[in-house]
PyMOL Python script that loads the backbone (N, CA, C, O; Angstrom):
from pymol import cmd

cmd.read_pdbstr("""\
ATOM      1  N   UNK A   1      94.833  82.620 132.106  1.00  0.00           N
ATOM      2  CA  UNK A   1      94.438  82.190 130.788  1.00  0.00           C
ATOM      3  C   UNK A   1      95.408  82.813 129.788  1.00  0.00           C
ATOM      4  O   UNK A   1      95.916  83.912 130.012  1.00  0.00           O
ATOM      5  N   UNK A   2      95.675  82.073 128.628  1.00  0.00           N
ATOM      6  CA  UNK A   2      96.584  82.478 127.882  1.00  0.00           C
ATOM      7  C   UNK A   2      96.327  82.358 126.241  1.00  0.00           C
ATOM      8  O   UNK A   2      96.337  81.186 125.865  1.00  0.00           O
ATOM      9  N   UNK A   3      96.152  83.112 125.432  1.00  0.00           N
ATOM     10  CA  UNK A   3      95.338  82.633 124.178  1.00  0.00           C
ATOM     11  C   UNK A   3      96.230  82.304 123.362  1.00  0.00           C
ATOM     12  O   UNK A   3      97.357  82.670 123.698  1.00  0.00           O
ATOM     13  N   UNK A   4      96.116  81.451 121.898  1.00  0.00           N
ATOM     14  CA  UNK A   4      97.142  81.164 121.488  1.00  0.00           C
ATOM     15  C   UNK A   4      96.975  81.883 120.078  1.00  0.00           C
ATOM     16  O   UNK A   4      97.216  81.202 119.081  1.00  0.00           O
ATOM     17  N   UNK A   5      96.542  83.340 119.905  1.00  0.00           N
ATOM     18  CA  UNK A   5      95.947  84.081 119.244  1.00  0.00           C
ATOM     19  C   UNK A   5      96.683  85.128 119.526  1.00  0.00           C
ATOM     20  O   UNK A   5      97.556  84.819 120.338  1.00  0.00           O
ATOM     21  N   UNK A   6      96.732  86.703 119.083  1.00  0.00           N
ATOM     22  CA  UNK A   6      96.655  87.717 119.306  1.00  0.00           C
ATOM     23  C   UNK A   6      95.078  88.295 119.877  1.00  0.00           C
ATOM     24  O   UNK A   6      94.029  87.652 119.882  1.00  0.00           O
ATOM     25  N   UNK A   7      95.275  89.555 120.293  1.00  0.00           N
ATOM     26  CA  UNK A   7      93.821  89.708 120.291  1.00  0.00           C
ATOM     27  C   UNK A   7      92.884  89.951 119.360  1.00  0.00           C
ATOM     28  O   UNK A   7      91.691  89.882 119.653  1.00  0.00           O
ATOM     29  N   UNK A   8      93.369  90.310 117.945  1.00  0.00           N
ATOM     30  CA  UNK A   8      92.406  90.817 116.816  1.00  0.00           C
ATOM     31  C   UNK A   8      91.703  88.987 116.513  1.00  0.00           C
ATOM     32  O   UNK A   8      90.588  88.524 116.276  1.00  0.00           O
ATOM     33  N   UNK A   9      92.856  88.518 116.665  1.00  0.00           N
ATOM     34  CA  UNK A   9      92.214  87.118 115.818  1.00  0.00           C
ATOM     35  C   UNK A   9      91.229  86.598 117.052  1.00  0.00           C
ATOM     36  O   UNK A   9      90.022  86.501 116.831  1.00  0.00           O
ATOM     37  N   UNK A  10      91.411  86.487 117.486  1.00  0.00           N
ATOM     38  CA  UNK A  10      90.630  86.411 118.864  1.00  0.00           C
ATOM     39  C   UNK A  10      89.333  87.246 119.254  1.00  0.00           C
ATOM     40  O   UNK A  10      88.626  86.975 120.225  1.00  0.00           O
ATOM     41  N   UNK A  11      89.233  87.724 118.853  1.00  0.00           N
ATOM     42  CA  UNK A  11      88.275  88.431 118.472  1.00  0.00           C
ATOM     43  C   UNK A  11      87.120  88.318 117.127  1.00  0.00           C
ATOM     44  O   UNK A  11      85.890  88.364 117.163  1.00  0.00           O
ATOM     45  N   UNK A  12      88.016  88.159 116.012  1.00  0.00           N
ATOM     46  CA  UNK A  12      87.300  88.057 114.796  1.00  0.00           C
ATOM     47  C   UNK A  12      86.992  86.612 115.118  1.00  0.00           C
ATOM     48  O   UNK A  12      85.775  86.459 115.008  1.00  0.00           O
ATOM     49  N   UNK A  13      87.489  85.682 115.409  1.00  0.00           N
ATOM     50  CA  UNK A  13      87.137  84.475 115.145  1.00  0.00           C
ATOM     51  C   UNK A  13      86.242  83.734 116.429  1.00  0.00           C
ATOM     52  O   UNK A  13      86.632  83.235 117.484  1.00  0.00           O
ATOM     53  N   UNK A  14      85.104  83.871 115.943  1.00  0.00           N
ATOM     54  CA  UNK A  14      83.751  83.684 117.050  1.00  0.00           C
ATOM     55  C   UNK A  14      84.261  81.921 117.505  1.00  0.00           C
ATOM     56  O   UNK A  14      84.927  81.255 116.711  1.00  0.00           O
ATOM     57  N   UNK A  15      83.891  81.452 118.660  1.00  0.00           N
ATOM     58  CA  UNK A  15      84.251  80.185 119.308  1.00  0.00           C
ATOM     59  C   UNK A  15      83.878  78.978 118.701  1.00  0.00           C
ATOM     60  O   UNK A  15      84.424  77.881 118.816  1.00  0.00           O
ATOM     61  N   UNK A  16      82.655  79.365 117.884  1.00  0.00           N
ATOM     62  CA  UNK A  16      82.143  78.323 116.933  1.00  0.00           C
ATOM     63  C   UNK A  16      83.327  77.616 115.941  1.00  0.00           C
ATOM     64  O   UNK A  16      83.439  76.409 115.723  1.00  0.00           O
ATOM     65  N   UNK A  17      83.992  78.464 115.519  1.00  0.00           N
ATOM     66  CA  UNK A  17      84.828  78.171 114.478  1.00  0.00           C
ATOM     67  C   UNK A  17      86.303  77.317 114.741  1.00  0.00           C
ATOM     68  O   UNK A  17      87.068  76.993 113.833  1.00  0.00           O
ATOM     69  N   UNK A  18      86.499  77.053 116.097  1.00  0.00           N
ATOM     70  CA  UNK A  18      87.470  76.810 116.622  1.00  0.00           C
ATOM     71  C   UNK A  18      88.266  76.513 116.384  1.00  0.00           C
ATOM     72  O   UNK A  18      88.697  75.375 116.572  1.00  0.00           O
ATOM     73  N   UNK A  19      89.149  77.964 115.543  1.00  0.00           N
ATOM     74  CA  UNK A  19      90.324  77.828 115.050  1.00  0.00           C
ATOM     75  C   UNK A  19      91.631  78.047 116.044  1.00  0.00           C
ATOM     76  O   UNK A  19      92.689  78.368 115.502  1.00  0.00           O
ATOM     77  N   UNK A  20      91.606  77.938 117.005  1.00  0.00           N
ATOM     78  CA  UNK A  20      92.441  78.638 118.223  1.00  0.00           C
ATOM     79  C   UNK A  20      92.063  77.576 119.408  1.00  0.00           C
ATOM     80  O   UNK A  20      91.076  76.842 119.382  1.00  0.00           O
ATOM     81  N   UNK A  21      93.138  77.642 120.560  1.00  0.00           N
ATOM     82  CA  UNK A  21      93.265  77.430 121.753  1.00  0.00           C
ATOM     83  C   UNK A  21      93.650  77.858 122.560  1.00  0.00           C
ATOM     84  O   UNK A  21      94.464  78.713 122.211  1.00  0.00           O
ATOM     85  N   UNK A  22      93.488  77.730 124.403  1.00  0.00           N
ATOM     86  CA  UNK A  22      94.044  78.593 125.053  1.00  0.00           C
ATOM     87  C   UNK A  22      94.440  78.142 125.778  1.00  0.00           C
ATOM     88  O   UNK A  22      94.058  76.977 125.662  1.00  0.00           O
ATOM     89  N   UNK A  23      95.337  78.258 127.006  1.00  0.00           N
ATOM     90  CA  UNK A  23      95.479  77.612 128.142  1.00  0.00           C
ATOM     91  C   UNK A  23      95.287  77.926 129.816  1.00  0.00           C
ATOM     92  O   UNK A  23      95.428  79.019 130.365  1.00  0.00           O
ATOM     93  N   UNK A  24      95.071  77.158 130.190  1.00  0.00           N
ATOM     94  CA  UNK A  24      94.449  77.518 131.962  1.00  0.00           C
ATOM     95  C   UNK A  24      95.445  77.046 132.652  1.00  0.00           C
ATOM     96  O   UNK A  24      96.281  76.207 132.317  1.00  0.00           O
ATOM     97  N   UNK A  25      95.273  77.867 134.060  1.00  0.00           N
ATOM     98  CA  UNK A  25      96.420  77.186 135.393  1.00  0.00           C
ATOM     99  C   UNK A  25      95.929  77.993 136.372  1.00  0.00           C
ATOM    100  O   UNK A  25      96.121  79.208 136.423  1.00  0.00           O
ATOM    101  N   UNK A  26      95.035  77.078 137.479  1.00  0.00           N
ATOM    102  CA  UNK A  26      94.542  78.107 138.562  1.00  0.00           C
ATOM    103  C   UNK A  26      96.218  78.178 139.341  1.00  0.00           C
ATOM    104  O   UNK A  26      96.163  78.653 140.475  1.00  0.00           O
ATOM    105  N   UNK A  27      97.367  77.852 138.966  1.00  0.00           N
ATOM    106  CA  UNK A  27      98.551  77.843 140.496  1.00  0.00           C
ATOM    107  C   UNK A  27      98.867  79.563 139.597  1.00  0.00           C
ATOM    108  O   UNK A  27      98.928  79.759 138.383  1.00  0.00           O
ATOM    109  N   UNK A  28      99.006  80.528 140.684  1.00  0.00           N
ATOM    110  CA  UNK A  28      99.619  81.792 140.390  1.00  0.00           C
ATOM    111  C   UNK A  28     100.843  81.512 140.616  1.00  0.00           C
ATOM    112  O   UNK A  28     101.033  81.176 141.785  1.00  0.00           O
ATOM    113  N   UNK A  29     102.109  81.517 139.708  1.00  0.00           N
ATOM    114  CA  UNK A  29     103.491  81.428 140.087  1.00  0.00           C
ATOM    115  C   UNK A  29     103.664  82.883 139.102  1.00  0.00           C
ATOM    116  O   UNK A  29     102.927  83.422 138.278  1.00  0.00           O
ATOM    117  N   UNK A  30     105.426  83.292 139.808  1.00  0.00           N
ATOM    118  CA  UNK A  30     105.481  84.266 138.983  1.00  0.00           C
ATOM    119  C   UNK A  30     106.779  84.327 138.236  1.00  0.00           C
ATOM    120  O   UNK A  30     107.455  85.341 138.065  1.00  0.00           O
ATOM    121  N   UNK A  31     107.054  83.076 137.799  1.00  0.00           N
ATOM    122  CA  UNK A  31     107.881  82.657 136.687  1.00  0.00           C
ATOM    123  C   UNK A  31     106.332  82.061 135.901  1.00  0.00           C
ATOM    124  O   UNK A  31     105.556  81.202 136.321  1.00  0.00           O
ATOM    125  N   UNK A  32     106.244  83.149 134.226  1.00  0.00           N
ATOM    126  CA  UNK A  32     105.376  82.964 133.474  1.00  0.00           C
ATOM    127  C   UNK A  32     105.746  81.218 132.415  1.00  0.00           C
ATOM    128  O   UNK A  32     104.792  80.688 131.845  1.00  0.00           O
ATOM    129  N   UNK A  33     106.712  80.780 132.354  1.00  0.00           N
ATOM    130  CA  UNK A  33     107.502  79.337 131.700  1.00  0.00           C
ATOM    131  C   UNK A  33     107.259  78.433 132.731  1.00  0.00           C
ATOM    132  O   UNK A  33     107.193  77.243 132.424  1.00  0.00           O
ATOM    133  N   UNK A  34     107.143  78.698 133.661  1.00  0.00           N
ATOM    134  CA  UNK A  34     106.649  77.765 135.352  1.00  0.00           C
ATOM    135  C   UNK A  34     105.255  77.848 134.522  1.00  0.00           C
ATOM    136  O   UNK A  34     105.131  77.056 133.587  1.00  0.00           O
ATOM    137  N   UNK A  35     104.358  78.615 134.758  1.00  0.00           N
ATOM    138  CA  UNK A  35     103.420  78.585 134.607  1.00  0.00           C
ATOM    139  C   UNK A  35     102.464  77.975 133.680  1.00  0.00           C
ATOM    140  O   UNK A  35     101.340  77.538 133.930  1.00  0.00           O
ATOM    141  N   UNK A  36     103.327  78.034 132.160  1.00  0.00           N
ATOM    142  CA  UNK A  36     102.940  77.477 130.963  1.00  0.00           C
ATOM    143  C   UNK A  36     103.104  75.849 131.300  1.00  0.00           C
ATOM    144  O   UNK A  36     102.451  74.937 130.794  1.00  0.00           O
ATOM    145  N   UNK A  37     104.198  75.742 132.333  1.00  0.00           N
ATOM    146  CA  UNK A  37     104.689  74.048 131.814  1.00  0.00           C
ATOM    147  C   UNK A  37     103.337  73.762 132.910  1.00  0.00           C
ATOM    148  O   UNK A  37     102.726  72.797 132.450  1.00  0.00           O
ATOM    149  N   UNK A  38     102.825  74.139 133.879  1.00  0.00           N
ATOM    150  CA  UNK A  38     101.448  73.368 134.404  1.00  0.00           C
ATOM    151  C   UNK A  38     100.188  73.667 133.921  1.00  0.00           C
ATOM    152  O   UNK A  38      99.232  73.040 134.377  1.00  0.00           O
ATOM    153  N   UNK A  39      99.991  74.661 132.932  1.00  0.00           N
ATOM    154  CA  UNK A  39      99.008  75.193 132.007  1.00  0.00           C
ATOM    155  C   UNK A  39      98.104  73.607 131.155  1.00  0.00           C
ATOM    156  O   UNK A  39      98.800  72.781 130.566  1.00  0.00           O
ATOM    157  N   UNK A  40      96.744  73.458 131.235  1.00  0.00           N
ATOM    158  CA  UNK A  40      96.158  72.596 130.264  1.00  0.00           C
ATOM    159  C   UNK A  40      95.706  73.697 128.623  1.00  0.00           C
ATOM    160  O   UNK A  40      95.161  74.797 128.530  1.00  0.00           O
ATOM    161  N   UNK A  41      96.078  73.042 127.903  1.00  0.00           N
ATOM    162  CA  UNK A  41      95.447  73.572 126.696  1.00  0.00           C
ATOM    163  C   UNK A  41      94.272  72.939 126.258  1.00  0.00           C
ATOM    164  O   UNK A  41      94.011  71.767 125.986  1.00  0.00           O
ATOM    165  N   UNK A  42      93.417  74.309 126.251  1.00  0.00           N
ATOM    166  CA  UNK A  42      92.029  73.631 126.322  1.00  0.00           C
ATOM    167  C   UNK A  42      91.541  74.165 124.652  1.00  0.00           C
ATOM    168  O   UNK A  42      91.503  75.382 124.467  1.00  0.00           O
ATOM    169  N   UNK A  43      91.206  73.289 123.559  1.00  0.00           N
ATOM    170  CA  UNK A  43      90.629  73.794 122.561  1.00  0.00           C
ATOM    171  C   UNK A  43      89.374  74.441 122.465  1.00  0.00           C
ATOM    172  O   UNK A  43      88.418  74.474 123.241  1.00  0.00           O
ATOM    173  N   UNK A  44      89.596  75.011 121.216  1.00  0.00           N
ATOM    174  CA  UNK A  44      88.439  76.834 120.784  1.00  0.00           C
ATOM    175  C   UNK A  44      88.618  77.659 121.413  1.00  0.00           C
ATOM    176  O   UNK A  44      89.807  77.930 121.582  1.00  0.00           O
ATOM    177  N   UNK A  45      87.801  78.346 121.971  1.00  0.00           N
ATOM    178  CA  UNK A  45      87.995  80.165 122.354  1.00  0.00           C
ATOM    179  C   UNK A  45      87.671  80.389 123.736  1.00  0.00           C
ATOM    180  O   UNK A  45      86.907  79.602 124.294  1.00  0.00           O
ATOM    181  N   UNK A  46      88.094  81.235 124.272  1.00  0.00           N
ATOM    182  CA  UNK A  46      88.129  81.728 125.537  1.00  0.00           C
ATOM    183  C   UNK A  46      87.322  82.470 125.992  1.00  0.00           C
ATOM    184  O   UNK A  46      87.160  82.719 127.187  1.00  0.00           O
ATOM    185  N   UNK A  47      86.646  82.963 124.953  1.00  0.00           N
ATOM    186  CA  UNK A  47      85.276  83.207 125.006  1.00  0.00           C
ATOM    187  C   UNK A  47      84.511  82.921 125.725  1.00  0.00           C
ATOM    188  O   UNK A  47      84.019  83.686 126.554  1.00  0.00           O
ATOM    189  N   UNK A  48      84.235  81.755 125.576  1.00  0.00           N
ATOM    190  CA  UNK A  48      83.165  80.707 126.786  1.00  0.00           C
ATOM    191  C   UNK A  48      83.438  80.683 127.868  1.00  0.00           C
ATOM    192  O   UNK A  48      82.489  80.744 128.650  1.00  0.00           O
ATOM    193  N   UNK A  49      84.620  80.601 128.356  1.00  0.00           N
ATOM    194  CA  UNK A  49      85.033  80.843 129.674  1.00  0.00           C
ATOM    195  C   UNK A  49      84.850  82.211 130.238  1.00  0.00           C
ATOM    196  O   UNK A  49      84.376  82.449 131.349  1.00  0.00           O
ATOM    197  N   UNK A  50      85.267  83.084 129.372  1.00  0.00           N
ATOM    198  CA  UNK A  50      84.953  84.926 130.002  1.00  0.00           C
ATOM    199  C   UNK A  50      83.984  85.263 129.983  1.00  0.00           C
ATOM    200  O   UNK A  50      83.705  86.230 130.691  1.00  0.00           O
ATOM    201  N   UNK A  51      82.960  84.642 129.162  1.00  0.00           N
ATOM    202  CA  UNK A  51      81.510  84.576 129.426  1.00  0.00           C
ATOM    203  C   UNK A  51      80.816  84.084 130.805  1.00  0.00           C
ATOM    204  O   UNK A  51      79.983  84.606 131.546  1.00  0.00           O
ATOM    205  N   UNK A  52      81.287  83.257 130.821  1.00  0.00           N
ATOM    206  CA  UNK A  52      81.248  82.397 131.907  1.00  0.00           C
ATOM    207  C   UNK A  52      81.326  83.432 133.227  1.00  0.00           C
ATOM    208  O   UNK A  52      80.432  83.960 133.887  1.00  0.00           O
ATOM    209  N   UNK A  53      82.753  83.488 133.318  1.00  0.00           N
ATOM    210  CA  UNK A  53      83.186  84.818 134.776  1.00  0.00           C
ATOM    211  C   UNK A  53      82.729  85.904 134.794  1.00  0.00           C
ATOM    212  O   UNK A  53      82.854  86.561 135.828  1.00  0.00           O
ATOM    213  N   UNK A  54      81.936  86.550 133.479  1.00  0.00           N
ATOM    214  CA  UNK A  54      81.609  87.679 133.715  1.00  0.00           C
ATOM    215  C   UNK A  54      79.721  87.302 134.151  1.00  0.00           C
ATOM    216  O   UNK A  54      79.105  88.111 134.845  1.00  0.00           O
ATOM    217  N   UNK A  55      79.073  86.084 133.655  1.00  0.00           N
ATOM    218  CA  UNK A  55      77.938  85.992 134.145  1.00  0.00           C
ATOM    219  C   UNK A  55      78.331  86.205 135.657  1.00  0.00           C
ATOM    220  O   UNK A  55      78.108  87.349 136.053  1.00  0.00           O
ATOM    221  N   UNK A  56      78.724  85.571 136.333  1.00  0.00           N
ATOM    222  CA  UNK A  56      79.193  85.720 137.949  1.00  0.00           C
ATOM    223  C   UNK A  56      79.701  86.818 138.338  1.00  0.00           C
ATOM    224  O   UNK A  56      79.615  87.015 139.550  1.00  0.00           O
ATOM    225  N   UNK A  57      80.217  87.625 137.710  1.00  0.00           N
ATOM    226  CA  UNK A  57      80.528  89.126 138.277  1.00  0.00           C
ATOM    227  C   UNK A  57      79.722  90.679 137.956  1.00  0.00           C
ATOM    228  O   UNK A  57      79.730  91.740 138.579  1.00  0.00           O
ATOM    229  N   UNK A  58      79.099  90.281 136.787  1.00  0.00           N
ATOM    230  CA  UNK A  58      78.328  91.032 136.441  1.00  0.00           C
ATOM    231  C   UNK A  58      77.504  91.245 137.078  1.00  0.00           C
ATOM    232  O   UNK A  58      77.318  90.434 137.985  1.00  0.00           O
ATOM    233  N   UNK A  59      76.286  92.774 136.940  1.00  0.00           N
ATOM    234  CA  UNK A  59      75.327  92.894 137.696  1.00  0.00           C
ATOM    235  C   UNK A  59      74.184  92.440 136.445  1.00  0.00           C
ATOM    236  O   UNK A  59      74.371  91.476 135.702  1.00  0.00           O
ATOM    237  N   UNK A  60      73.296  93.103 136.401  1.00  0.00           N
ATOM    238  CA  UNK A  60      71.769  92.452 136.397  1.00  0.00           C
ATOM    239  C   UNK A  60      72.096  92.832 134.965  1.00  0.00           C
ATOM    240  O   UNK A  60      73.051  93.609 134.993  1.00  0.00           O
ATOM    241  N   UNK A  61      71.622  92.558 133.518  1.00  0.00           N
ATOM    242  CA  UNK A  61      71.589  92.265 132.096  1.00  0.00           C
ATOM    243  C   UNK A  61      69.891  93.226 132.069  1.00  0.00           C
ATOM    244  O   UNK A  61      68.741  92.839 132.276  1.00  0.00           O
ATOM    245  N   UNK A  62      70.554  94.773 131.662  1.00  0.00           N
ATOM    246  CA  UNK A  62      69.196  95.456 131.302  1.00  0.00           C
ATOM    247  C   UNK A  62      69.152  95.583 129.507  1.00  0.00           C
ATOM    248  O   UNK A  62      70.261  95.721 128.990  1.00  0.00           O
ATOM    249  N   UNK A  63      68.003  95.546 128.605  1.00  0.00           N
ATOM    250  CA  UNK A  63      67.889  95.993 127.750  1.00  0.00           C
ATOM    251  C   UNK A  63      68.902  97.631 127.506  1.00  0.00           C
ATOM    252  O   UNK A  63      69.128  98.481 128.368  1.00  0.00           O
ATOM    253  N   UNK A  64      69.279  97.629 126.267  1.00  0.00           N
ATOM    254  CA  UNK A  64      69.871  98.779 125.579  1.00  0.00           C
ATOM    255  C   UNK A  64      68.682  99.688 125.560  1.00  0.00           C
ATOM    256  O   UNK A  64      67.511  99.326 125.440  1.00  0.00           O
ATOM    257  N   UNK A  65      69.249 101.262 125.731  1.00  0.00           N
ATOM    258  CA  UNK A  65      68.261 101.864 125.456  1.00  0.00           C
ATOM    259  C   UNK A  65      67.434 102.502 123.832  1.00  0.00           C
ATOM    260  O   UNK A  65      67.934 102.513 122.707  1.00  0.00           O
ATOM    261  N   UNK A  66      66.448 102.839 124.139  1.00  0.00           N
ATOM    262  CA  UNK A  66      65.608 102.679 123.018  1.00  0.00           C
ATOM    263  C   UNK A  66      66.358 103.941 122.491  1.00  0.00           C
ATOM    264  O   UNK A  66      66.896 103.692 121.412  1.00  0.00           O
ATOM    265  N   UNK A  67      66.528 105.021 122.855  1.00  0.00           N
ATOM    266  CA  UNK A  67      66.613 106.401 122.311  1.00  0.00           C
ATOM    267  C   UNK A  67      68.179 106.858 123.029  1.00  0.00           C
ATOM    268  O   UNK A  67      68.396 106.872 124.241  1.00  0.00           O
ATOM    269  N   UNK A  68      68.988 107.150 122.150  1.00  0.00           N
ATOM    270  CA  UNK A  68      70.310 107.492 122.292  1.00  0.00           C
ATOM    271  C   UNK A  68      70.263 109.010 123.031  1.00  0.00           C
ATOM    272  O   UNK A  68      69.321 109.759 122.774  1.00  0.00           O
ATOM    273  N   UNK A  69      71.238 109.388 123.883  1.00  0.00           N
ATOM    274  CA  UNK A  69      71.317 110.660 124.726  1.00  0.00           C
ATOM    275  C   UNK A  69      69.835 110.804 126.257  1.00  0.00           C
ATOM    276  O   UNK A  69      68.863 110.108 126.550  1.00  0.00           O
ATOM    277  N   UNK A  70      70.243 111.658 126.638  1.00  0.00           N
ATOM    278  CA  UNK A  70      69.462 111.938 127.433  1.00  0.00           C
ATOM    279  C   UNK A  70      69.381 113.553 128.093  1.00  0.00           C
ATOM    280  O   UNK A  70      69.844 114.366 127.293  1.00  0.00           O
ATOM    281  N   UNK A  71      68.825 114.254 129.552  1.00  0.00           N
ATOM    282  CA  UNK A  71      68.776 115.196 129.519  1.00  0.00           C
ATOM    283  C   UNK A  71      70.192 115.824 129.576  1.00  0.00           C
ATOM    284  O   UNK A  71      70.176 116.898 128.975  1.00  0.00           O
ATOM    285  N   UNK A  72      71.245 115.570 130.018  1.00  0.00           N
ATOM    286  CA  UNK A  72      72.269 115.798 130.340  1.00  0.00           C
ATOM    287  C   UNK A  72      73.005 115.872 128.808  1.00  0.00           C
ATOM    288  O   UNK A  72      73.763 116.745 128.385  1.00  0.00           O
ATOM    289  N   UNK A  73      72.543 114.726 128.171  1.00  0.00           N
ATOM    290  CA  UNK A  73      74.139 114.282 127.146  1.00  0.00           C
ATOM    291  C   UNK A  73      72.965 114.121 126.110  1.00  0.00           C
ATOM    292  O   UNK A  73      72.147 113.209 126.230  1.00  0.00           O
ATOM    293  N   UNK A  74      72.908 115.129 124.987  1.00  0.00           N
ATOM    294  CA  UNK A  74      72.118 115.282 123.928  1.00  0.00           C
ATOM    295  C   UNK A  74      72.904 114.423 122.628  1.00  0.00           C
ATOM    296  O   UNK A  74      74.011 114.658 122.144  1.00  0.00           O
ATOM    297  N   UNK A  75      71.978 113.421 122.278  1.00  0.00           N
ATOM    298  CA  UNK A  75      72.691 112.547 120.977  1.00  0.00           C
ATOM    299  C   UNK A  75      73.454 113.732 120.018  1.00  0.00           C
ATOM    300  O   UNK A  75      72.997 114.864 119.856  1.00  0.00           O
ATOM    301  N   UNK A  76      74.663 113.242 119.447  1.00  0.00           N
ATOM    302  CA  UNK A  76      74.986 114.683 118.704  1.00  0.00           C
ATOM    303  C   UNK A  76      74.515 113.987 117.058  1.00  0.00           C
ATOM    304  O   UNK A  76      74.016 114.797 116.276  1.00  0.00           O
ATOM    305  N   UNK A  77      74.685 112.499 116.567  1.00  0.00           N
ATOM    306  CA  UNK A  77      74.271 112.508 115.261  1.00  0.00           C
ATOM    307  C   UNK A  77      74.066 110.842 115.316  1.00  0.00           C
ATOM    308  O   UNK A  77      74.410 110.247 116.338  1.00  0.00           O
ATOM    309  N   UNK A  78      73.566 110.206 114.328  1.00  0.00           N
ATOM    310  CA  UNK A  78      73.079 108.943 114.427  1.00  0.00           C
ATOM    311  C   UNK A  78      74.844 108.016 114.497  1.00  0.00           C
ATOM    312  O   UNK A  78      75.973 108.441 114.251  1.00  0.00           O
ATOM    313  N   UNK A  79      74.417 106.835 114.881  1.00  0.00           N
ATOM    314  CA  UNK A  79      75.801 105.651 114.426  1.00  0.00           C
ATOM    315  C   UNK A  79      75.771 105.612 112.999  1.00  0.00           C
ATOM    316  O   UNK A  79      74.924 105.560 112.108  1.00  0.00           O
ATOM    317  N   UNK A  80      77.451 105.673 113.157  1.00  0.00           N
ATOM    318  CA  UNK A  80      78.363 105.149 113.609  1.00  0.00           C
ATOM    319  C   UNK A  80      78.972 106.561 113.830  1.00  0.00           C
ATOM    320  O   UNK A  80      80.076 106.395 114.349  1.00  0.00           O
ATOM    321  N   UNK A  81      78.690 107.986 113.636  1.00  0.00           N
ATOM    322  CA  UNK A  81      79.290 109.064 114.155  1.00  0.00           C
ATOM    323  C   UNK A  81      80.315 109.412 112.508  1.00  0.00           C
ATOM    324  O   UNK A  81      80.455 108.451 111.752  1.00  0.00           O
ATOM    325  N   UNK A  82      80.785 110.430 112.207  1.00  0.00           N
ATOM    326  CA  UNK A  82      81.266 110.548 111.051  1.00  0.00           C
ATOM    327  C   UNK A  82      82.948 110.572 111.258  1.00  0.00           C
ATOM    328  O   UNK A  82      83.724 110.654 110.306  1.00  0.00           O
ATOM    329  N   UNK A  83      83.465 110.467 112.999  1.00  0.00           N
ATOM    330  CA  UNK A  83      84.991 110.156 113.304  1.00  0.00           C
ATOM    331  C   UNK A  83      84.857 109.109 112.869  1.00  0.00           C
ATOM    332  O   UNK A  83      86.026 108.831 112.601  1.00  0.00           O
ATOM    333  N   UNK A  84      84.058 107.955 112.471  1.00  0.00           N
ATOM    334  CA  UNK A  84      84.411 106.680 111.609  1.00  0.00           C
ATOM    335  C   UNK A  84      84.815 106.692 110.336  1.00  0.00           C
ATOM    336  O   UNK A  84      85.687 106.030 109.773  1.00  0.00           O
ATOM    337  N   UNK A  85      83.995 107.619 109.895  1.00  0.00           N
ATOM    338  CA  UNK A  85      84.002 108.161 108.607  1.00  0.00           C
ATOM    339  C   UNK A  85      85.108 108.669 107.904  1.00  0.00           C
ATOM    340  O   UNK A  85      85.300 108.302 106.745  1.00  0.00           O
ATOM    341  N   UNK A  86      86.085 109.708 108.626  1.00  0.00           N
ATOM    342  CA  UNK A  86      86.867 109.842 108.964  1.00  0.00           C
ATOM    343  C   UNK A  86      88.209 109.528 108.399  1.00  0.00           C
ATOM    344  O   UNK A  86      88.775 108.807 109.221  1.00  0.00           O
ATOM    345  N   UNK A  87      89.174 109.800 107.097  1.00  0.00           N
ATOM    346  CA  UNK A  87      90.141 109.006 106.957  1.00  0.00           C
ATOM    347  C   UNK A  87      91.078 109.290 107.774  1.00  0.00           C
ATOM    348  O   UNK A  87      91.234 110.492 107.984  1.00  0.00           O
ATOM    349  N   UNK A  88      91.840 108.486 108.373  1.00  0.00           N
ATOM    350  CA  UNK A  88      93.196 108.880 109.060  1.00  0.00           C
ATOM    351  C   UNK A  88      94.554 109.368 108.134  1.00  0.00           C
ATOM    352  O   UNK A  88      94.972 109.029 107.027  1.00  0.00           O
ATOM    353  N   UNK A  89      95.003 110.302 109.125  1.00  0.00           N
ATOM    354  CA  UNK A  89      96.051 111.149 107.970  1.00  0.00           C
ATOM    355  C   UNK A  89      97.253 110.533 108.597  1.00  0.00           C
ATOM    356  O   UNK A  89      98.376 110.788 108.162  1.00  0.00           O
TER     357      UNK A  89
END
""", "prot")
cmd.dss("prot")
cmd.show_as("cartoon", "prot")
cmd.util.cbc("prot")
cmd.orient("prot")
């Protein structure tokens, strides 16, 4: 798969909006210009598709937990943590 995005935009821009396309090619060659010229470009986001492969590889979809930390790893302060906070120098 090949996006026709970077990854930030690809990211910000949810599949709904389908400002982007990507392209597919199940043949593995390893000239990447081989590859593009048998590639389909499939419009919107790639999203749906990695959604897709990860339902099938994933294990079982548990709820988040209710209460952050545990006996081992004591929450140290609420989200988003204050390294967000944080200006970079």
């Amino acid at each position: 798969m090949l996006g026709a995005s970077g990854h930030i935009a690809g990211v910000i821009n949810p599949p709904a909006k389908k400002k982007r396309s990507y392209w597919t090619n199940d043949k593995i060659v390893a000239d990447p210009d081989k590859w593009l010229a048998g590639a389909k470009e499939q419009p919107g986001s790639w999203w749906t598709e990695w959604v897709a492969f990860l339902a099938t590889h994933a294990g079982e979809q548990v709820p988040a937990p209710r209460k952050y930390g545990n006996v081992a790893y004591k929450a140290i302060e609420p989200a988003p943590g204050r390294y967000v906070k944080a200006k970079a120098e």
